[in-house]
Backbone atoms as SQL, in Angstrom:
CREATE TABLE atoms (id INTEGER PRIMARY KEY, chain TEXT, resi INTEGER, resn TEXT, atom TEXT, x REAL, y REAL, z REAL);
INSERT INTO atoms VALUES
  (1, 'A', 1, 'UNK', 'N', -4.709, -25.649, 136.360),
  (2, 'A', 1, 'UNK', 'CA', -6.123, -25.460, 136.294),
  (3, 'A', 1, 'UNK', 'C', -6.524, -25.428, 134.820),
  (4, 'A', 2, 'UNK', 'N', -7.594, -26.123, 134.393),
  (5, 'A', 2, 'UNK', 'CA', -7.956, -26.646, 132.772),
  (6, 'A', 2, 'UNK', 'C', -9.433, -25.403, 132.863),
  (7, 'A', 3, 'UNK', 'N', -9.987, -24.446, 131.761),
  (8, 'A', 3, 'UNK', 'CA', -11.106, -23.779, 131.780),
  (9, 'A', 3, 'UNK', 'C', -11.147, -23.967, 130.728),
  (10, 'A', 4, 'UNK', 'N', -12.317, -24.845, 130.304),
  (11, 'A', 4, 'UNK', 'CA', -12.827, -25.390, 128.818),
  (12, 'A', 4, 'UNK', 'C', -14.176, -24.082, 128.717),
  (13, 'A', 5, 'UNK', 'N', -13.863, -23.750, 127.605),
  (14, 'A', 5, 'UNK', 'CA', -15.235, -22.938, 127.283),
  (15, 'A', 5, 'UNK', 'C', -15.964, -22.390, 128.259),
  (16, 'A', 6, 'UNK', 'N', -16.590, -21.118, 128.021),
  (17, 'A', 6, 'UNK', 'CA', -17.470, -20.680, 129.347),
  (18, 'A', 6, 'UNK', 'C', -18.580, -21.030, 129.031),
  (19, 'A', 7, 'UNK', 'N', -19.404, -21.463, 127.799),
  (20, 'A', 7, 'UNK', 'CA', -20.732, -21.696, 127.555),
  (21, 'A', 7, 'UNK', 'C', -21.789, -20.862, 127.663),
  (22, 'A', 8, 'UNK', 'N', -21.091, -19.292, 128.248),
  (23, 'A', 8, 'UNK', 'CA', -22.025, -18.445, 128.874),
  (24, 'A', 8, 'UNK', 'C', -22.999, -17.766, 127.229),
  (25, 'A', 9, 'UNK', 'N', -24.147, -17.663, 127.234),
  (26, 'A', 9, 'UNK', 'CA', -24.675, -17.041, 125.999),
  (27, 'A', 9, 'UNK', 'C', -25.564, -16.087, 126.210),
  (28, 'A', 10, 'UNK', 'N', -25.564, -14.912, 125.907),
  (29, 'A', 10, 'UNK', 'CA', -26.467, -14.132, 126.706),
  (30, 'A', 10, 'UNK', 'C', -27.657, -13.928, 126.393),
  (31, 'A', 11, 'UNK', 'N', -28.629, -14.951, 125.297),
  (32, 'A', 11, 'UNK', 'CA', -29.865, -15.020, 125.494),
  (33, 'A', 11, 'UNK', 'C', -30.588, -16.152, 126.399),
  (34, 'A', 12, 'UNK', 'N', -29.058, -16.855, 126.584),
  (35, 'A', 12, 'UNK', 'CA', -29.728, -18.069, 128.249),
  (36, 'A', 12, 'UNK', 'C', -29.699, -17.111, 128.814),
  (37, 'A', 13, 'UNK', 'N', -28.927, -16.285, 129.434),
  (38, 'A', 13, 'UNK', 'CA', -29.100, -15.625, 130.527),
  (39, 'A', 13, 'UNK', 'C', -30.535, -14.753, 130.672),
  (40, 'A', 14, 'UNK', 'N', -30.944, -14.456, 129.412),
  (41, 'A', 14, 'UNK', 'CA', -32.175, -13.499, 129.252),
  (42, 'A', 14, 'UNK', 'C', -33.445, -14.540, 129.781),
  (43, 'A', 15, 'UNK', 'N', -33.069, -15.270, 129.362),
  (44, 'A', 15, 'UNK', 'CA', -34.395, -16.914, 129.425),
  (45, 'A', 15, 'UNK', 'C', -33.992, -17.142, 131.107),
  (46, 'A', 16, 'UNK', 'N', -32.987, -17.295, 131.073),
  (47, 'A', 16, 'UNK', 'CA', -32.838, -17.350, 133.437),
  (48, 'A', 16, 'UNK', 'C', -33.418, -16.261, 133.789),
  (49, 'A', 17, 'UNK', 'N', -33.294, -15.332, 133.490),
  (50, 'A', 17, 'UNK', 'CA', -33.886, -14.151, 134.262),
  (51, 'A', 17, 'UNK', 'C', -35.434, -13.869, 134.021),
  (52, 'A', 18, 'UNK', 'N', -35.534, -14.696, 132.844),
  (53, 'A', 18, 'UNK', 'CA', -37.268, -14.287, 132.584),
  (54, 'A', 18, 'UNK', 'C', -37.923, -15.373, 133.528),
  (55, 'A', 19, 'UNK', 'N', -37.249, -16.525, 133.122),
  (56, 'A', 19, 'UNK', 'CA', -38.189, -17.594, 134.459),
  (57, 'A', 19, 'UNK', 'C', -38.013, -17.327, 135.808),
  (58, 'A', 20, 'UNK', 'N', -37.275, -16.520, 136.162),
  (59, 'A', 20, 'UNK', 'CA', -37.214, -15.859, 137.496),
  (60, 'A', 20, 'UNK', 'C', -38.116, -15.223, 138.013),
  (61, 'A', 21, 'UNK', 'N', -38.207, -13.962, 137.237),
  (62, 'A', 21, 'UNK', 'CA', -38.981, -12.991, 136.543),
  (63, 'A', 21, 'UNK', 'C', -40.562, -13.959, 136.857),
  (64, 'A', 22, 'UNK', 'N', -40.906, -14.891, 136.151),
  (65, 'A', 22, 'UNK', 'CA', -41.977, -15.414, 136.042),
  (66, 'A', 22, 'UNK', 'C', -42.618, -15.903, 137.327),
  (67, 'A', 23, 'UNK', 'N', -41.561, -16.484, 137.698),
  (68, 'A', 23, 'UNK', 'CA', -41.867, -16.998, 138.865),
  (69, 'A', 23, 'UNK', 'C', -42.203, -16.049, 140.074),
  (70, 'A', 24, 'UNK', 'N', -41.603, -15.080, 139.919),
  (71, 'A', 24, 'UNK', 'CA', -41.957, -13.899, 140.841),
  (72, 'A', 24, 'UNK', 'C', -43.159, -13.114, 140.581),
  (73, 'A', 25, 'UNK', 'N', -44.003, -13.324, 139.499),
  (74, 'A', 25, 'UNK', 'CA', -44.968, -12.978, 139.459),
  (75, 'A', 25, 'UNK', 'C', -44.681, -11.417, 138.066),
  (76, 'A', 26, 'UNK', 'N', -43.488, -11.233, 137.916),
  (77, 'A', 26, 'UNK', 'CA', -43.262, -10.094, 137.453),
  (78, 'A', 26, 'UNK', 'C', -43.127, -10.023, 135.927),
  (79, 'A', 27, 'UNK', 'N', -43.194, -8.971, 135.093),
  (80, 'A', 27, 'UNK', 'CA', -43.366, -9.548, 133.349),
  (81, 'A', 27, 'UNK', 'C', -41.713, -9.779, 133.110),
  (82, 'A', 28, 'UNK', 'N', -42.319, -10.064, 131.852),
  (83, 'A', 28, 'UNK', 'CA', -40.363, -10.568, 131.502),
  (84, 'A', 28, 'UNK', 'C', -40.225, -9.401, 130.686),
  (85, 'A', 29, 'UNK', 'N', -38.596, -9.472, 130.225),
  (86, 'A', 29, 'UNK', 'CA', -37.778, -8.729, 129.480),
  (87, 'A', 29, 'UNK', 'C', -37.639, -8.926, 128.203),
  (88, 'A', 30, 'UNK', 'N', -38.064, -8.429, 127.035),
  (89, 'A', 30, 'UNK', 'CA', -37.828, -8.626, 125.943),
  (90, 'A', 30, 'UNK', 'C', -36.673, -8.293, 125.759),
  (91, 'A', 31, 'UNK', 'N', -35.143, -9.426, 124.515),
  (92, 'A', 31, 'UNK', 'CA', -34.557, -9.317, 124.269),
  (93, 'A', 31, 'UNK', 'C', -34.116, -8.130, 122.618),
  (94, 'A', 32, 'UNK', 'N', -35.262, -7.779, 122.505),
  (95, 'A', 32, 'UNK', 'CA', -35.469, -7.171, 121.532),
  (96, 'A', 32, 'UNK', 'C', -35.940, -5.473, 121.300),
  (97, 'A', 33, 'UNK', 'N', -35.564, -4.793, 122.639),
  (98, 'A', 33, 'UNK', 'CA', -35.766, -3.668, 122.812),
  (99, 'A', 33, 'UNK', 'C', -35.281, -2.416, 122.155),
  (100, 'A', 34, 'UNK', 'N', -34.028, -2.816, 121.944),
  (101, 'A', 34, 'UNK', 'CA', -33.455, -1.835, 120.856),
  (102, 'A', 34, 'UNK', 'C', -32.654, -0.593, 121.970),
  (103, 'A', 35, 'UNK', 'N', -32.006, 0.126, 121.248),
  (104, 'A', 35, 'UNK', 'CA', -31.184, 1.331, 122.187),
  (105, 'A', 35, 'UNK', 'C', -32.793, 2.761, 121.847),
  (106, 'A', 36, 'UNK', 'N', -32.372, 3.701, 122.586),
  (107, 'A', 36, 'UNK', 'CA', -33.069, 4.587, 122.227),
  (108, 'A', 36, 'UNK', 'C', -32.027, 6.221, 122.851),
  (109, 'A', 37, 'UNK', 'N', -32.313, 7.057, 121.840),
  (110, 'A', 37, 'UNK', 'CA', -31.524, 8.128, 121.839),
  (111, 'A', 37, 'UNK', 'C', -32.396, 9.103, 122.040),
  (112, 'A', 38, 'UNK', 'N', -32.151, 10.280, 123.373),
  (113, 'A', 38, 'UNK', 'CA', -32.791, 11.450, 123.400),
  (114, 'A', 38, 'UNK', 'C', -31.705, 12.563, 123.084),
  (115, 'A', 39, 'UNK', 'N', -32.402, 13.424, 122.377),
  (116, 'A', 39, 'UNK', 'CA', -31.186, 14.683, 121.734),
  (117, 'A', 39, 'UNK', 'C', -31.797, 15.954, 122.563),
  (118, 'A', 40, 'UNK', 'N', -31.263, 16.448, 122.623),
  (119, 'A', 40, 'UNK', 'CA', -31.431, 17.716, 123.643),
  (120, 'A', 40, 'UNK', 'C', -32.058, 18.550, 122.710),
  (121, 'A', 41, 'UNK', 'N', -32.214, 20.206, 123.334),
  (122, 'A', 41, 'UNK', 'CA', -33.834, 20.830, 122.583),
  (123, 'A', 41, 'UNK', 'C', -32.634, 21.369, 120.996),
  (124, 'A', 42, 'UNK', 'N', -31.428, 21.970, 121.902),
  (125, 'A', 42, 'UNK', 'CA', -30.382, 21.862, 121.034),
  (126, 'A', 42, 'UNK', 'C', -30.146, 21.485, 120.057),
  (127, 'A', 43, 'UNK', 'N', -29.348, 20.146, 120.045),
  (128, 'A', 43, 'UNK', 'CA', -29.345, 19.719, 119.477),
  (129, 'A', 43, 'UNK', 'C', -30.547, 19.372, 118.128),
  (130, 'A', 44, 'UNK', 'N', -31.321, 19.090, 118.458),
  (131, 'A', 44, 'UNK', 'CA', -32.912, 18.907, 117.520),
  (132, 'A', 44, 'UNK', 'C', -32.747, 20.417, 116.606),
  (133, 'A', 45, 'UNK', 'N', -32.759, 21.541, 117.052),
  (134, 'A', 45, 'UNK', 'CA', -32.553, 23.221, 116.506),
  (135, 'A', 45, 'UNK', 'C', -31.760, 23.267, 115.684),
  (136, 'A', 46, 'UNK', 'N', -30.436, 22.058, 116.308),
  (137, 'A', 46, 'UNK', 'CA', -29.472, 22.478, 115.002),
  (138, 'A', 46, 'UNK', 'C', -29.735, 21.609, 114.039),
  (139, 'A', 47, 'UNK', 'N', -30.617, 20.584, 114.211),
  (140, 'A', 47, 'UNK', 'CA', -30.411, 19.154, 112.677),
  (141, 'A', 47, 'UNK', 'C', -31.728, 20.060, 112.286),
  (142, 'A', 48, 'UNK', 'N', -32.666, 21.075, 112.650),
  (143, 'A', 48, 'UNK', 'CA', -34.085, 21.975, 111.826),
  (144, 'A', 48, 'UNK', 'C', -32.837, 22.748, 111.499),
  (145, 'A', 49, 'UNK', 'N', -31.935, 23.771, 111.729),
  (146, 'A', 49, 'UNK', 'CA', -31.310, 24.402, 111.091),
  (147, 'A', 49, 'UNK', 'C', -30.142, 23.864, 110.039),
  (148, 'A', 50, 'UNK', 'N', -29.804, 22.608, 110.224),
  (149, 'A', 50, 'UNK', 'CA', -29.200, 22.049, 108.652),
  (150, 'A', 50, 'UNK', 'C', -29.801, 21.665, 107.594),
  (151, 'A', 51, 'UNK', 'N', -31.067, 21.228, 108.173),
  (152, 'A', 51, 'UNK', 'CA', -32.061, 20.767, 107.259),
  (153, 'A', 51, 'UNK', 'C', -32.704, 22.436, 106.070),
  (154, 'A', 52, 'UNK', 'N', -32.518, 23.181, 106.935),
  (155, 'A', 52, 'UNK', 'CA', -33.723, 24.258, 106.027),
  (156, 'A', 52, 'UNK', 'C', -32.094, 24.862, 105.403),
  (157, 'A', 53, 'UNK', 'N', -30.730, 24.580, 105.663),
  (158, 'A', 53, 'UNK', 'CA', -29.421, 25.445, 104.446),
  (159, 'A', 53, 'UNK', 'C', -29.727, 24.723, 103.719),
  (160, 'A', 54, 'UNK', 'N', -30.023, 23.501, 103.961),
  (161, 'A', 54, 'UNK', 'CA', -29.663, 22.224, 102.758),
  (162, 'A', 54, 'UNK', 'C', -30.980, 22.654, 101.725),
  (163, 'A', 55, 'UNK', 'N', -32.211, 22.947, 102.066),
  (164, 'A', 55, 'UNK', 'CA', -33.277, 23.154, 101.427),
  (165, 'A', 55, 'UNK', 'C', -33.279, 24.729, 100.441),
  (166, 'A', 56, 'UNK', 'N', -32.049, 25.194, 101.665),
  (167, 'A', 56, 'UNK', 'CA', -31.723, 27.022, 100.720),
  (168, 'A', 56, 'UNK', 'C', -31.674, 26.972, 98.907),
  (169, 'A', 57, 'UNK', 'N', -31.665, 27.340, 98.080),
  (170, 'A', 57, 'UNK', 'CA', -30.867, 27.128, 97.117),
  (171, 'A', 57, 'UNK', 'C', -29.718, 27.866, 96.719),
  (172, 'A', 58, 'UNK', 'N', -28.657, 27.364, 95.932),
  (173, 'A', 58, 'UNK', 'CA', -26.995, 27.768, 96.064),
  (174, 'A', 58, 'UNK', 'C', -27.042, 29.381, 95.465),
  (175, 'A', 59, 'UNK', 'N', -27.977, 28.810, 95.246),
  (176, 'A', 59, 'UNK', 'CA', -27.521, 30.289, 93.941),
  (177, 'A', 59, 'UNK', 'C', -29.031, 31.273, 94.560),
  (178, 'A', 60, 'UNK', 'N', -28.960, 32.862, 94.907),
  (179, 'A', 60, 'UNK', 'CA', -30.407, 33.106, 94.778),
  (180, 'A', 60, 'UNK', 'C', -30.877, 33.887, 93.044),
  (181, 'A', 61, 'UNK', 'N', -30.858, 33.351, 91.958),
  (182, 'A', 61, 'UNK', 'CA', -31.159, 33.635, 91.360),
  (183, 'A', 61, 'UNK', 'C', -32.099, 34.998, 90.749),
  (184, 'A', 62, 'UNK', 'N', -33.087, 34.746, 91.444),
  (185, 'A', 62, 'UNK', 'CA', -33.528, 36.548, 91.280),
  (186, 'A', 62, 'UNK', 'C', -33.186, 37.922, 91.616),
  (187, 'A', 63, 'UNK', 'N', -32.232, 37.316, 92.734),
  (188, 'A', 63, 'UNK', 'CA', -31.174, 38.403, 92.875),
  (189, 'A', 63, 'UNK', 'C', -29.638, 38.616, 92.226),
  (190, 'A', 64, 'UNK', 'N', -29.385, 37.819, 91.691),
  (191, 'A', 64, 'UNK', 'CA', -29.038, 37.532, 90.504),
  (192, 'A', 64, 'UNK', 'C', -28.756, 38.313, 89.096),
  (193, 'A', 65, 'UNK', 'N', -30.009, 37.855, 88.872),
  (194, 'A', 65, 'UNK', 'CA', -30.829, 38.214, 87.453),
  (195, 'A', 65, 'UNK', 'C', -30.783, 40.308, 87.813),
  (196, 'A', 66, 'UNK', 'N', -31.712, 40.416, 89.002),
  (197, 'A', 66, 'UNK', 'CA', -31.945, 42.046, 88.899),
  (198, 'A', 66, 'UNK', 'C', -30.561, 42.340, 88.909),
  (199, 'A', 67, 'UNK', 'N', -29.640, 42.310, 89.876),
  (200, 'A', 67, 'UNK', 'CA', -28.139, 42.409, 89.807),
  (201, 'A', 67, 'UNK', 'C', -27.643, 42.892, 88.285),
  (202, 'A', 68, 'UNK', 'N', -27.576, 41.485, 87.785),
  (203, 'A', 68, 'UNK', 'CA', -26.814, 41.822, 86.341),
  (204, 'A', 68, 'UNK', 'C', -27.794, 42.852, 85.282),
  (205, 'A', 69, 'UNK', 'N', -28.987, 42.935, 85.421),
  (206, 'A', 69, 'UNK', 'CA', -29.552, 43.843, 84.460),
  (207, 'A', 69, 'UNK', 'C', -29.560, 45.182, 84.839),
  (208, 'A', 70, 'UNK', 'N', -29.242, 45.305, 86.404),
  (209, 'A', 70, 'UNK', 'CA', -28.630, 46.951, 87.029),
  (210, 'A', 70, 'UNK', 'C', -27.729, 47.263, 86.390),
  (211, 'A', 71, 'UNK', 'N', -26.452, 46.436, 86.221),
  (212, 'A', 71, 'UNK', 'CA', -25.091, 46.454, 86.301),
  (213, 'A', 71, 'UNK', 'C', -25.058, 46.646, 84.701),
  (214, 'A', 72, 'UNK', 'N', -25.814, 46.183, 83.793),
  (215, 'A', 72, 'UNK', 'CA', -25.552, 46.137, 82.346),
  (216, 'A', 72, 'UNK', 'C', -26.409, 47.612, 81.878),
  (217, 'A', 73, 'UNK', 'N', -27.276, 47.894, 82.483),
  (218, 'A', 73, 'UNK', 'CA', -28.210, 49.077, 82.089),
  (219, 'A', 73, 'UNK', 'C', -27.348, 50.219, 82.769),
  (220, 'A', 74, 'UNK', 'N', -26.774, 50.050, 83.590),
  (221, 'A', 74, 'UNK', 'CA', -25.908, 51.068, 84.172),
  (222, 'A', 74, 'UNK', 'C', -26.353, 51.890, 85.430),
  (223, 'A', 75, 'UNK', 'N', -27.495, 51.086, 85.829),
  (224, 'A', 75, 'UNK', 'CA', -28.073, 51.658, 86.929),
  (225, 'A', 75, 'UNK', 'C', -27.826, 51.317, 88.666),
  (226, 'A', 76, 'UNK', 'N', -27.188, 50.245, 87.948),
  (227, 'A', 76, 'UNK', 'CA', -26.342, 49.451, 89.538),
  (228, 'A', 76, 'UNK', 'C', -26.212, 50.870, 90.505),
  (229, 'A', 77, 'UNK', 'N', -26.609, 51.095, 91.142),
  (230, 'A', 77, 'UNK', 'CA', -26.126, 51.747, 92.432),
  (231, 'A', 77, 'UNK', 'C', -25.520, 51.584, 93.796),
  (232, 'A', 78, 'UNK', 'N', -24.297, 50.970, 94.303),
  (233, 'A', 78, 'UNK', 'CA', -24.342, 49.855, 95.581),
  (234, 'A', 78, 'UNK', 'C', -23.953, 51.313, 96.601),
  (235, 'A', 79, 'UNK', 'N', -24.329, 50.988, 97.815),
  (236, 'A', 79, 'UNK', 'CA', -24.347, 51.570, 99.201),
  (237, 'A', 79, 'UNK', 'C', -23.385, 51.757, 99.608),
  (238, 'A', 80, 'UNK', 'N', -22.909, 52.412, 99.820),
  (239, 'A', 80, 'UNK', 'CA', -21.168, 52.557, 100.714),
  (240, 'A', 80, 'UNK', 'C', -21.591, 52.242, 101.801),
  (241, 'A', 81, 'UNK', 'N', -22.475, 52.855, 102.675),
  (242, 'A', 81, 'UNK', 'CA', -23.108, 52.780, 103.848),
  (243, 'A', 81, 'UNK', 'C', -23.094, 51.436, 104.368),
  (244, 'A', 82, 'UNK', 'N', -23.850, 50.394, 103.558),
  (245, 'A', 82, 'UNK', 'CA', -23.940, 49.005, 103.762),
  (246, 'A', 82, 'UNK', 'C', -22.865, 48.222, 103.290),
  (247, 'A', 83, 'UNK', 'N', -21.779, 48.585, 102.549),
  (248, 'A', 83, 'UNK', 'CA', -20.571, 48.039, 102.191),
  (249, 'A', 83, 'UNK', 'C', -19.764, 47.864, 103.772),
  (250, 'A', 84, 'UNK', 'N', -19.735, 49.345, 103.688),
  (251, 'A', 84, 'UNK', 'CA', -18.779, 49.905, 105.165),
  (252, 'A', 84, 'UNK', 'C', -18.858, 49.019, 106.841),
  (253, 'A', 85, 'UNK', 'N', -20.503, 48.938, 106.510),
  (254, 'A', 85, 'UNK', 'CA', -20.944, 48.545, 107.543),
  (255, 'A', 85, 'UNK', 'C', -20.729, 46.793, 107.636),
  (256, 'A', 86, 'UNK', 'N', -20.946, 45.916, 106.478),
  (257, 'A', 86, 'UNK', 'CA', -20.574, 44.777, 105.864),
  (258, 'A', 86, 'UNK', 'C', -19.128, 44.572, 106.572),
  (259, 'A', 87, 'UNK', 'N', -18.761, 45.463, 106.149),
  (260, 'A', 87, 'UNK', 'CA', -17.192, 44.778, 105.848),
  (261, 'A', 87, 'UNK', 'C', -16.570, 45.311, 108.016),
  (262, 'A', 88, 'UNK', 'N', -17.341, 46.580, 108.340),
  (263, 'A', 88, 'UNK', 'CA', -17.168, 46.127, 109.840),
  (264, 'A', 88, 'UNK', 'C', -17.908, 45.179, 110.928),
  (265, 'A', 89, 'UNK', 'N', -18.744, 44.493, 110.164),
  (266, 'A', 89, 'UNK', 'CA', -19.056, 42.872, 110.940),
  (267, 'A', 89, 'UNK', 'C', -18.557, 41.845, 110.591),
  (268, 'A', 90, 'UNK', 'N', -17.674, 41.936, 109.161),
  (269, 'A', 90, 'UNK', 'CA', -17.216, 40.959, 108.857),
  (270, 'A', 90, 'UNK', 'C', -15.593, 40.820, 109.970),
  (271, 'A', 91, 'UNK', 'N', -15.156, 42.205, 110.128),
  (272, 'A', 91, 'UNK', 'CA', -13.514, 42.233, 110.948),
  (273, 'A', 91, 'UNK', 'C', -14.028, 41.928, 112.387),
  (274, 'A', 92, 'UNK', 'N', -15.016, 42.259, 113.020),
  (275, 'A', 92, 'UNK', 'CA', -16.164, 42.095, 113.959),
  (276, 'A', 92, 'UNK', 'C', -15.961, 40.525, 114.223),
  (277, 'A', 93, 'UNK', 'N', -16.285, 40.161, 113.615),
  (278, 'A', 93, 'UNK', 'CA', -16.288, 38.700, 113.882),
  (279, 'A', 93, 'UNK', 'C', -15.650, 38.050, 113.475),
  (280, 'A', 94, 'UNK', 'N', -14.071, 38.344, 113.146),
  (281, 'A', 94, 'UNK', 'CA', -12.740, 37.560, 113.053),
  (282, 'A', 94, 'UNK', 'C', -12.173, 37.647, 113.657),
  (283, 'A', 95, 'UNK', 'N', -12.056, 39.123, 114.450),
  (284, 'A', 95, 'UNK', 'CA', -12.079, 38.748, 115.633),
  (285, 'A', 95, 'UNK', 'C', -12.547, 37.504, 117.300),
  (286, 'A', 96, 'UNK', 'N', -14.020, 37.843, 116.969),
  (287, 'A', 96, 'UNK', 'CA', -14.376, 36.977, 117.937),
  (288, 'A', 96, 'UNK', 'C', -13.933, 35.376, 117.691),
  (289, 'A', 97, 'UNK', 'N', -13.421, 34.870, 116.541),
  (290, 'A', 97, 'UNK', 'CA', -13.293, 33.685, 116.020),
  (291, 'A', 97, 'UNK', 'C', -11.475, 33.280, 116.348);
């Protein structure tokens, strides 16, 4: 058995189906529709929540700045309270991880 080329091209096929299409009274198919992507509510929440770290800046500078002029004047005072508490959400959730 000899199978020369299939010849098949799939914008004839789009052009057969539209004169079909036509003939039936019905509109045709544009070959030019494109894909289209729906993202869940999710998803969308998390590309607004990468978007506004990326917008964060690295450094917060004014906290910063008061920081080191506590720390040099000698007035730095830090919290045990909020250290303590820090450092048990931080084991808190190395756990859960």
């Amino acid at each position: 058995m000899k199978i020369s080329g299939t010849g098949f091209k799939p914008t004839e096929a789009l052009k057969a189906y539209n004169r079909n299409q036509a003939a039936n009274g019905k509109p045709k198919v544009s070959s030019n529709q494109g894909d289209t992507v729906q993202l869940s509510k999710e998803a969308t929440f998390k590309k607004e929540i990468e978007v506004a770290l990326k917008n964060l800046p690295e450094v917060r500078e004014d906290l910063v700045n008061r920081l080191s002029k506590e720390v040099k004047s000698g007035t730095y005072q830090p919290d045990p309270h909020k250290i303590a508490k820090g450092i048990l959400q931080e084991r808190l959730l190395d756990k859960e991880i």
